[in-house]
C-alpha positions, -999 to +999 in steps of 0.1 A: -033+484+599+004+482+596+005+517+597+002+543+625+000+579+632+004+601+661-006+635+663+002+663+692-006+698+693+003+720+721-003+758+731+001+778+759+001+814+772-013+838+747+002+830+717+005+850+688+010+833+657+010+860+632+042+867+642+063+848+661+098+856+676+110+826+673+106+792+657+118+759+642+108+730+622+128+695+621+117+671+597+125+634+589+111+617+555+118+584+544+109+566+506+121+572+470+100+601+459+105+622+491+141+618+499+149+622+461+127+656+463+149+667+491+181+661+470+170+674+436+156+708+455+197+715+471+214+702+439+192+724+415+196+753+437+231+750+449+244+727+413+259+698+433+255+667+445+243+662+486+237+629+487+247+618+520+264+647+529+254+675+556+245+710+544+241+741+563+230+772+546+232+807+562+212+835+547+238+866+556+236+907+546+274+898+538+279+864+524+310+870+512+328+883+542+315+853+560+330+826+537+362+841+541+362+842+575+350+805+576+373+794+547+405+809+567+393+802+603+424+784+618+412+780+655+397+799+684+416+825+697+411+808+731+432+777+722+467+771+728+489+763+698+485+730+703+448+730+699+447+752+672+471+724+654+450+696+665+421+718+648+438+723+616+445+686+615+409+678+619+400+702+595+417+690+568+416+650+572+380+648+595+357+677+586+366+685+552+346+714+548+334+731+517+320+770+513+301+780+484+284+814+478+248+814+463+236+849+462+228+861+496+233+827+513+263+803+521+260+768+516+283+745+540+290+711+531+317+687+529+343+671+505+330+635+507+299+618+517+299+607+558+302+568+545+306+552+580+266+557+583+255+545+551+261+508+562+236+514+593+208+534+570+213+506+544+203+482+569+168+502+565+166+513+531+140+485+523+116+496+551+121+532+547+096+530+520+075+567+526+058+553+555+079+561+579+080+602+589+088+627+616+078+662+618+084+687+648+073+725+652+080+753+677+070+788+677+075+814+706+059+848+715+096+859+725+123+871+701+153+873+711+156+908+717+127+902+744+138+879+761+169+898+762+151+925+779+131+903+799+154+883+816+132+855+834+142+820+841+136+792+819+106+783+839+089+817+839+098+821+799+082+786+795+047+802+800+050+836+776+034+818+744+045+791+723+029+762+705+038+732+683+027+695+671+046+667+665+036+646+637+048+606+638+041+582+615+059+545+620+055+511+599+056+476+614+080+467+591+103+498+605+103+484+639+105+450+630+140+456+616+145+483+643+141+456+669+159+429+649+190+448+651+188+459+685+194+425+694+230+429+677+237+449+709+208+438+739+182+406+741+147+419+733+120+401+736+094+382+723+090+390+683+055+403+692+070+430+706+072+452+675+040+449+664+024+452+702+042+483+700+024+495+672-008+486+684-002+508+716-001+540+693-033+532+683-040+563+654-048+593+680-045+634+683-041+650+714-046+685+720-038+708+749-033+743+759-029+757+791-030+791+806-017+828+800+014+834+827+000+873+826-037+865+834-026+851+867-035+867+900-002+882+907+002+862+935+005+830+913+026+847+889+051+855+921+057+818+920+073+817+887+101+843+905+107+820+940+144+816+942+146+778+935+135+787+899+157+816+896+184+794+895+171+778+865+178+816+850+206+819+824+208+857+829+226+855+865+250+871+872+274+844+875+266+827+844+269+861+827+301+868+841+316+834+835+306+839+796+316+872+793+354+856+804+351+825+786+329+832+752+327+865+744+362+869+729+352+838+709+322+861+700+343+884+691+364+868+672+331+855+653+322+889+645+309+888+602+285+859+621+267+893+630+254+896+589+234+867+592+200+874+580+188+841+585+166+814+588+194+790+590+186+762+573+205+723+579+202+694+555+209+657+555+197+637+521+205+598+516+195+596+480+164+567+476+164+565+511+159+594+535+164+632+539+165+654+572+157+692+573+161+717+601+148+751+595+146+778+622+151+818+625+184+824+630+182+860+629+197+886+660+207+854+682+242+866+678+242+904+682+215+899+714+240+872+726+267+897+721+249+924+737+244+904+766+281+896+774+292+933+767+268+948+791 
């Protein structure tokens, strides 16, 4: 077949997925029907047009009080003059950002499609025909308020209860043309390559889980807290005290980011050709991170 799938789940710790503290989902589509789907969804909820523009939407208790902030922002209040110039300058000619109030959300976009990438996706539009397709998925134990409270290091965390799958799904046809244009920028190989490629996938699932951190012997779980992975630990006290002087005023400053109810959700539709979708709980990240510095 010219077509292949790969398929990963993981788990480990205990995981509890009737609630999880924290979680995310990044998706790539490709073809027609499914990018289109994407596009008509944002421009029958929101009344506009996406199409190869970014949108970032931010469910907040105080939508309003956020696009104001947004619309007016002129700069961090760490910058010099200077910067905060060079800021309004890019502002206006680079980002051209737009804020529209839905309800209870805020819906980011900007003025004018990004039009330096369609020429690359072009190059794929005829091979990005539905069979081509990305999915990613996380979920954690831990919200943020935990971990918070908690404070191990990343590695210790790692082992408190998450799982996830990534879904793939390629053509030949996709990395044909993937590998044909490489070659504008390094030598690849024989034209075999591609489809030997494919082959490797194979169509396969792999599943694994691995242990509970708690249902350790205590001696094992020790490990996890030897010093060479406490320095993997972003609750130090130096790495606290250096964002408490650098960010927090700029956390401060960011203060109506506090009403967002979440999940924040990201968008990226090419009509007839593509559409990306990030989706994840943004809810409490920014009052825990806030609590954090201020302690």
């Amino acid at each position: 077949s010219d077509i292949k799938e790969v398929d990963i789940r993981f788990k480990m710790g205990d995981f509890n997925a009737s609630s999880p503290g924290i979680w995310g989902t990044f998706t790539l589509v490709t073809g027609p029907a499914n990018a289109n789907q994407v596009w008509a969804e944002l421009q029958g909820r929101y009344g506009e047009d996406y199409s190869s523009k970014p949108v970032v939407v931010f469910g907040s208790d105080d939508a309003e009080s956020l696009k104001t902030f947004l619309e007016n922002f002129d700069g961090f209040c760490v910058d010099t003059e200077e910067e905060k110039a060079k800021f309004l300058e890019d502002k206006a000619n680079l980002l051209k950002p737009t804020f529209k109030r839905v309800g209870d959300e805020l819906v980011i976009s900007r003025e004018e499609p990004i039009a330096e990438l369609e020429p690359f996706i072009g190059g794929f539009q005829d091979v990005l025909d539905g069979n081509c397709s990305f999915e990613f998925t996380l979920e954690c134990n831990k919200t943020p308020a935990q971990m918070h409270a908690e404070k191990n290091n990343i590695i210790y965390g790692m082992h408190n209860g998450y799982q996830g799958r990534v879904d793939l799904k390629l053509s030949l046809a996709f990395l044909e043309r993937a590998f044909d244009m490489g070659t504008q920028f390094a030598p690849v190989p024989e034209p075999e390559l591609a489809k030997s490629m494919l082959n490797f996938f194979k169509k396969y699932s792999l599943n694994f889980e691995t242990y509970d951190v708690t249902s350790l012997p205590q001696e094992l779980r020790d490990v996890f807290k030897h010093p060479m992975f406490e320095q993997l630990n972003p609750f130090t006290p130096e790495i606290v005290g250096a964002l408490k002087e650098k960010v927090l005023p700029v956390l401060q400053q960011f203060e109506a980011l506090s009403s967002v109810s979440g999940p924040l959700r990201v968008y990226y539709p090419i009509k007839d050709t593509l559409a990306i979708k990030l989706e994840m709980n943004a809810v409490d990240w920014f009052n825990q991170f806030v609590a954090l510095l201020s302690e």
